[in-house]
N, C-alpha and C positions, 0 to 999 in steps of 0.2 A: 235417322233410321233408314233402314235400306235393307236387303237383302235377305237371306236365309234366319229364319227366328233359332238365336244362339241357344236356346235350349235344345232344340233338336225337334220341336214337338211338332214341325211341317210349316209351310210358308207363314211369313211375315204377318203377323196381324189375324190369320185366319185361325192359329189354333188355339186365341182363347189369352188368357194373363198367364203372366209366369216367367217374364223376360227379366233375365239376371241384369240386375242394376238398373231397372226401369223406375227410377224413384222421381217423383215432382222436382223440377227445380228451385220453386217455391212459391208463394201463398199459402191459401187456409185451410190445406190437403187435412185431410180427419184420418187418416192412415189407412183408409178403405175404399171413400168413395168420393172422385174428382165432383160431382154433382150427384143427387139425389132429387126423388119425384119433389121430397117437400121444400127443396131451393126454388125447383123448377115453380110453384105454386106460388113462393112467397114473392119471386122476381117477375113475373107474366101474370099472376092471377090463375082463374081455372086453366086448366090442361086438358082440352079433347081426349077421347082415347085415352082414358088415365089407365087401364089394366094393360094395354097394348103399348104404351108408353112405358113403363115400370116395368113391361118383360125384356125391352129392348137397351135398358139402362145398363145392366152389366157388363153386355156387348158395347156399347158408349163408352161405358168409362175405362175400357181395358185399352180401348182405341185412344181414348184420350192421353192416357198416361205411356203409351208408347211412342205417342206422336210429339210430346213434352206439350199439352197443354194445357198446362195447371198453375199458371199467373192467373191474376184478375181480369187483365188486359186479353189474354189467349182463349179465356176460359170463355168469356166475354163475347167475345166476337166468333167464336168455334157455337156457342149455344146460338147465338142472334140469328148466324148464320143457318143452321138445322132445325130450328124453328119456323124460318120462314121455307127452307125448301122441302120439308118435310114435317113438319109436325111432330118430330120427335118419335117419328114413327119407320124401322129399320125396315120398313115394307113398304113404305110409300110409293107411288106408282102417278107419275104424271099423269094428269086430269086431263081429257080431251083431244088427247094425241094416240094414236095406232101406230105407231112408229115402231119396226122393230127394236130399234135401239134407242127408246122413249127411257124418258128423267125414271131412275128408279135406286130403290132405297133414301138414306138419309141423307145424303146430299147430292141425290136426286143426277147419276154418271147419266149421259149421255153424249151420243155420238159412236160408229164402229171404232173411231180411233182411241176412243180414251174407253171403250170398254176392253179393249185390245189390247193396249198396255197398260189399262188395272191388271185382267187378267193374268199376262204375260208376268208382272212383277209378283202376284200373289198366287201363282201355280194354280190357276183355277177356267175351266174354257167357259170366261164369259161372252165372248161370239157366239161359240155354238149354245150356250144356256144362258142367256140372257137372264133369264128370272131367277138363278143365281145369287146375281145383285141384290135380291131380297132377303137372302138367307141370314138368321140370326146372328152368324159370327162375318160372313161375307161383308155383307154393309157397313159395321162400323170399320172390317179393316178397309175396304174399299176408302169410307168418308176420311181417317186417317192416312194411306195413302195422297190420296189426291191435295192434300191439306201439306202435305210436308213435302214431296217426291215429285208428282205431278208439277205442284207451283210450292212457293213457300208463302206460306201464307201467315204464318207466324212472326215473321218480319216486320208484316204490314200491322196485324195486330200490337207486336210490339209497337212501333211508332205511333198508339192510338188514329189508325189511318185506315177507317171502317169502306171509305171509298176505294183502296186499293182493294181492300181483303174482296168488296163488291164484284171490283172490274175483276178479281183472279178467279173469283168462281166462276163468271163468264156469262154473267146472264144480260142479256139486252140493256144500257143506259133508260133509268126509269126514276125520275124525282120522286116517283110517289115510293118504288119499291125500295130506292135507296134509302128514304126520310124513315121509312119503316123498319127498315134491317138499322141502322144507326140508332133509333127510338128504342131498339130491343138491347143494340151495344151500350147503350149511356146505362138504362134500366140493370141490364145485368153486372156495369161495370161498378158502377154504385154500389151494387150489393156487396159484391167482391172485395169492396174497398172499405165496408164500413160506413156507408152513408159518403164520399168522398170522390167526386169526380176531378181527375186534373185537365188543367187545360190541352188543349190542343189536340182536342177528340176533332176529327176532320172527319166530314159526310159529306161534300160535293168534290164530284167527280171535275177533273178540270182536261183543260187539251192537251 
């Protein structure tokens, strides 16, 4: 994915579904929605923010399906992943940080440089409007962005390699946050799979 959204309807990712031949490459696609509130319940249990959560899903899954994350494996590790850095909430706002350019949306951009070329690739001035990053249709394209463009993280995903996808999103090396984000990739991957995890799911980071 890259570039000017071939329908014409304004930048990549920002204006919403409707990208010609944006179709799953495969898995247990329903023909409308890459995940749903009630996966989200059956694979994590309760869901915080369940009305805030199920406003933000459309916007999710438009992102998802542009971004090609609709295997078990992709799906998997893309949900483990905005679970833990956001709650599945396209408004999330790092906790305890005043930072102008602090973790915000659903997988949580930060830094001037990577809001600077989100922005930059999605025609959107997120320097000068930061909180932006929050906006309904902004955050998921943002979180697909960063997932395909920024890094490829679907790569890592494909090779059941929860420890790469970890180190590409860039958060600090953390046994407890890794064990947790991998604990959410096994959980989600299983579902996806039918009750069926294969081997060679990796969750330590190495040198």
């Amino acid at each position: 994915p890259g570039g000017p959204d071939p329908g014409g309807g304004g930048p990549w990712g920002v204006a919403g579904p409707g990208v010609a031949g944006a179709l799953p490459v495969t898995g247990d696609w329903n023909g409308h929605d890459l995940v749903t509130l009630a996966e989200l319940r059956q694979i994590y249990g309760e869901i915080p923010d369940e009305a805030a959560v199920a406003e933000g899903l459309p916007g999710l899954n438009a992102a998802m399906l542009r971004a090609g994350i609709s295997t078990p494996a992709r799906k998997a590790a893309f949900l483990a992943t905005v679970r833990n850095e956001s709650g599945f909430r396209h408004d999330a706002v790092e906790q305890g940080s005043d930072r102008h350019y602090r973790g915000r949306g659903f997988i949580q951009l930060t830094g001037r440089a990577n809001y600077a070329s989100a922005g930059d690739f999605l025609g959107i001035d997120l320097v000068g409007e930061p909180d932006l990053a929050l906006d309904g249709l902004a955050s998921p394209a943002i979180a697909a962005w960063y997932w395909t463009v920024a890094r490829d993280i679907n790569a890592a995903a494909d090779a059941l390699d929860m420890a790469a996808v970890n180190i590409a999103v860039g958060f600090e090396p953390s046994v407890r946050r890794d064990t947790l984000r991998c604990g959410d990739f096994v959980a989600a991957l299983r579902y996806y799979r039918g009750g069926d995890v294969p081997d060679g799911v990796n969750c330590e980071r190495t040198a």
